[in-house]
C-alpha positions as CSV (number, residue, x, y, z in Angstrom):
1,X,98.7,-2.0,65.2
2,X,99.3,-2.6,61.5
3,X,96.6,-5.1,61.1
4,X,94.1,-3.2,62.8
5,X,94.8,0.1,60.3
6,X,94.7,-1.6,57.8
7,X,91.5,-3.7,56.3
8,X,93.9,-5.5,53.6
9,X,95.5,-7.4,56.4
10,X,92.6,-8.2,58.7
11,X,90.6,-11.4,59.1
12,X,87.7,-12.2,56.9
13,X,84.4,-11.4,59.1
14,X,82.5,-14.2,57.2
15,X,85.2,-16.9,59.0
16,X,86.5,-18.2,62.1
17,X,90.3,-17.9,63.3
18,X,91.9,-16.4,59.9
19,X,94.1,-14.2,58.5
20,X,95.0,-13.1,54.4
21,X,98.2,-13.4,55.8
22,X,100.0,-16.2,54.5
23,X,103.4,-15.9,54.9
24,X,106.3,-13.8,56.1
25,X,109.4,-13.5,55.1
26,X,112.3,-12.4,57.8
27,X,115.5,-10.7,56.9
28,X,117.3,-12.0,60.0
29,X,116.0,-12.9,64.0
30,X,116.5,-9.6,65.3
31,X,113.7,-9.5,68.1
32,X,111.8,-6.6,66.4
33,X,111.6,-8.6,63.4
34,X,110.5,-11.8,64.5
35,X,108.2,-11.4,67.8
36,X,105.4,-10.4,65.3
37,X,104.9,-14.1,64.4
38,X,103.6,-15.3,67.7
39,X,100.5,-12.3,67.2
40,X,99.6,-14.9,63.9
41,X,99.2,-17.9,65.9
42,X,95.9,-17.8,65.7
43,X,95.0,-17.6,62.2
44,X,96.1,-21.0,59.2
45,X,99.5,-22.6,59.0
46,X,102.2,-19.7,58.7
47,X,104.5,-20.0,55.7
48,X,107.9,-18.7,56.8
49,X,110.7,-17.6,54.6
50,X,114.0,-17.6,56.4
51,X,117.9,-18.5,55.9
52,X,119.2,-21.6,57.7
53,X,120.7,-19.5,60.3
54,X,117.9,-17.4,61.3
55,X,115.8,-20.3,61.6
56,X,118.3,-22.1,63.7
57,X,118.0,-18.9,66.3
58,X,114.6,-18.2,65.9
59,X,114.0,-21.6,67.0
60,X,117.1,-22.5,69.6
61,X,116.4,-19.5,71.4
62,X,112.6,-18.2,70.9
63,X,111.2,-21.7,70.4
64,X,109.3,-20.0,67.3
65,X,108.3,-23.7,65.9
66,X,107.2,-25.4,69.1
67,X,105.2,-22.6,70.2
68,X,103.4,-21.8,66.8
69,X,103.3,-25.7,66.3
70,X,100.8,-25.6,69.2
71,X,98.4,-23.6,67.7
72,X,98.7,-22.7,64.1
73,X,101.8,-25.1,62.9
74,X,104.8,-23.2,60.7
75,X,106.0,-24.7,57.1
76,X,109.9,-23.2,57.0
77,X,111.7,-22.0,53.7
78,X,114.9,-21.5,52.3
79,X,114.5,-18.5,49.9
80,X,116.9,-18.9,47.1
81,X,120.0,-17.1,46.8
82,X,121.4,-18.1,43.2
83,X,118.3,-16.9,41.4
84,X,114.9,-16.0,41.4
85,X,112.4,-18.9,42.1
86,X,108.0,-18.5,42.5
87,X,107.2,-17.2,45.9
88,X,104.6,-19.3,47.8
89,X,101.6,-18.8,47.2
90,X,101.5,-16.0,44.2
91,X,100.9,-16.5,40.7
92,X,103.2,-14.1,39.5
93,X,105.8,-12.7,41.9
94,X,109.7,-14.3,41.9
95,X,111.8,-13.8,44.8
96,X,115.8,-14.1,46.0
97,X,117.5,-13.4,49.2
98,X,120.8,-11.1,49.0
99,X,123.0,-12.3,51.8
100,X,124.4,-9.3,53.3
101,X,127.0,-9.0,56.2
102,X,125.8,-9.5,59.5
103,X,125.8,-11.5,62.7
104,X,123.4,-13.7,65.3
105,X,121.4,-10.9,67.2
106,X,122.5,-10.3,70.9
107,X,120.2,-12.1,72.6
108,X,121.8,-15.8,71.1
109,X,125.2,-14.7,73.2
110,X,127.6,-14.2,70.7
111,X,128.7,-17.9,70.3
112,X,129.4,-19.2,67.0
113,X,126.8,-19.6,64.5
114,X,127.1,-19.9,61.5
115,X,125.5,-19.0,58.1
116,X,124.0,-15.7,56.5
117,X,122.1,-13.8,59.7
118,X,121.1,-10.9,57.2
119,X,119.8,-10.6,54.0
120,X,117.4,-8.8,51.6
121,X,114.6,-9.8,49.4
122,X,114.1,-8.7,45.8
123,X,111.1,-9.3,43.9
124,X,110.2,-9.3,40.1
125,X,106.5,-9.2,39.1
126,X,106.6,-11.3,35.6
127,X,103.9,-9.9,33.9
128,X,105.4,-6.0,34.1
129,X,109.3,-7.1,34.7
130,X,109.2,-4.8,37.8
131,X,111.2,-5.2,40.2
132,X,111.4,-4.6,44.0
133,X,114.3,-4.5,46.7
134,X,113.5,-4.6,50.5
135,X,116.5,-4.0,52.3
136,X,115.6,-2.8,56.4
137,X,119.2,-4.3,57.5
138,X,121.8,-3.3,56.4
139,X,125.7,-3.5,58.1
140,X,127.4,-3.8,54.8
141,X,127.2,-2.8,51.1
142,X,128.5,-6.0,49.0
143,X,128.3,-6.3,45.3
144,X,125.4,-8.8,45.3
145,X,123.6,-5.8,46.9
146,X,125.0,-3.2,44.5
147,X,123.5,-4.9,41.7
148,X,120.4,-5.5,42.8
149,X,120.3,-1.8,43.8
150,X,120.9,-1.1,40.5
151,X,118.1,-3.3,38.5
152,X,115.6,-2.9,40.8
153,X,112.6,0.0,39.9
154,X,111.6,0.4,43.7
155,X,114.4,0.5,46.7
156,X,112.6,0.1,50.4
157,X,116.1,0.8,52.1
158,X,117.6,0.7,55.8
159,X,117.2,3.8,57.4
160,X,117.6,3.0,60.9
161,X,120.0,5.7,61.8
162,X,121.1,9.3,60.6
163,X,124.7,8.7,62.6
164,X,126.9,6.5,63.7
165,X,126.6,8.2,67.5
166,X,123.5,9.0,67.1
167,X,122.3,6.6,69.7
168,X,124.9,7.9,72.2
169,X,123.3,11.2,72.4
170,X,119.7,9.6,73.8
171,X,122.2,7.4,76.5
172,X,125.6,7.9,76.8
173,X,127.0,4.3,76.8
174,X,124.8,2.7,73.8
175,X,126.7,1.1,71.0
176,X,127.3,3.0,67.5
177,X,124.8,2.2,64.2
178,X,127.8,0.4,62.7
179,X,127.8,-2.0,65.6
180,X,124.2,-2.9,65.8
181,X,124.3,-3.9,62.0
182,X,123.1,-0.6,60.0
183,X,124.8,1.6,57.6
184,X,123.8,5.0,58.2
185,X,122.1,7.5,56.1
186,X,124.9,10.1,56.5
187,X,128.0,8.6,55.7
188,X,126.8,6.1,53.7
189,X,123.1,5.1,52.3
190,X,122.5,8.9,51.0
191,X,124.9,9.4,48.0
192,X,124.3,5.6,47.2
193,X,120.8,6.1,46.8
194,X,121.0,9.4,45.3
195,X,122.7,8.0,42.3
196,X,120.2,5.1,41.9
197,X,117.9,5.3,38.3
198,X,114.8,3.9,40.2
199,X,111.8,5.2,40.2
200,X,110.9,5.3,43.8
201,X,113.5,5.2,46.6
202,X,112.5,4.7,50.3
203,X,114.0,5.0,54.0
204,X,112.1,1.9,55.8
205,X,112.7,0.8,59.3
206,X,113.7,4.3,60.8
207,X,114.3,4.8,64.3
208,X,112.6,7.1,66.9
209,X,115.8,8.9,67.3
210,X,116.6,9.8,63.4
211,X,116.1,13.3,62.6
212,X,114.9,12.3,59.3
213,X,111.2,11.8,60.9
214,X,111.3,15.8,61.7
215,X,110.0,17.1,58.2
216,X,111.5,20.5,59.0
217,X,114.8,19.2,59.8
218,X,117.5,19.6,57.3
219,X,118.7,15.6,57.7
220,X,114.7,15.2,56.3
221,X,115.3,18.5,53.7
222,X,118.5,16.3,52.3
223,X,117.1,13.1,51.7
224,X,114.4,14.6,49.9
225,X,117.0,16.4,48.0
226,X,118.9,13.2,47.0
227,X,115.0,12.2,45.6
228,X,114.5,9.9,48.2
229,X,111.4,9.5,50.4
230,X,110.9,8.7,54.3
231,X,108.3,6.2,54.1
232,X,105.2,6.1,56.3
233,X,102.8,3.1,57.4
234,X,100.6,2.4,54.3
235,X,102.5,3.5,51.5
236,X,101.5,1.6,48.4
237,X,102.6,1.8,44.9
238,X,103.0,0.0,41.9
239,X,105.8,-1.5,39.8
């Protein structure tokens, strides 16, 4: 549904069985996160940036590299944690991965696996300096993340849930936001991002059942208070 809103990310007309898409980078192998990557089979080799972990699920599990390998083939990468290296591709942009806390996602049964499962990306343009955080999952606030928080000018942040409960009010016997890997808004992400310098702070990866998405709701009135935004499919900006 993405692609097909927006022309940026759709296939040249002038060519066959391709996509301006030429990588993707995963923050862990949550289902929602991953599944996408079979929809790009169809298009050149898919670059994908991924922990050692994540790839180990995404492919013990979901096959990811057999079944892209029969149709468009996959080159794996291990983003760098210790410092910034050039991201595939680009001329100009640097990237790192912030290991966060986390575990394997359900569906890889809870046996042991190690390695980071969760992480986010920052990015630093090197012809402004600018700087850019995407965090979607987040079950813990470390001081590699702190800092990064801190020095970066634009914060995409996890904003799955309001609430820890918040889930148990839709169905009575679903698990708390704590123990599906998020921080919450509430009781955590709000006065952490409130006190952030950058320019533009943003809630990404929001669930249906946040209150946040109701702009006449005073959860929505309060983030915008704390000069945050609730971000929306085709937000663009520049650093």
């Amino acid at each position: 549904m993405q692609i097909e809103a927006h022309p940026a990310l759709q296939p040249n007309s002038g060519a066959l069985r391709n996509s301006p898409i030429s990588g993707v980078l995963l923050t862990n192998a949550d289902l929602d996160h991953v599944l996408g990557l079979f929809t790009l089979r169809e298009g050149g080799s898919l670059s994908i940036h991924a922990t050692h972990a994540t790839r180990a699920i995404t492919n013990g599990f979901l096959g990811v590299t057999a079944i892209l390998g029969a149709f468009c083939g996959t080159t794996w990468h291990e983003p760098p944690t210790l410092g910034f290296a050039p991201l595939i591709g680009s001329s100009t942009l640097m990237y790192r991965a912030i290991e966060l806390p986390g575990g394997a996602p359900a569906f890889a049964g809870g046996g042991p696996h190690p390695g980071a499962h969760s992480v986010a990306y920052q990015f630093m343009d090197q012809q402004s300096g600018g700087r850019l955080l995407v965090a979607p999952d987040v079950g813990g606030v470390n001081d590699a993340l702190l800092k990064a928080l801190a020095e970066s000018d634009a914060v995409l942040f996890d904003g799955t849930f309001w609430s820890d409960d918040e889930l148990s009010e839709v169905k009575s016997n679903a698990p708390k936001a704590s123990g599906m890997g998020h921080v919450t808004i509430r009781d955590c992400s709000l006065d952490l991002l409130g006190k952030l310098t950058a320019r533009m702070k943003i809630y990404i990866h929001i669930n249906n059942t946040n209150p946040i998405l109701a702009p006449d709701s005073p959860e929505h009135a309060a983030v915008e208070a704390a000069g945050i935004r609730v971000g929306v499919d085709g937000d663009e900006f520049q650093l």
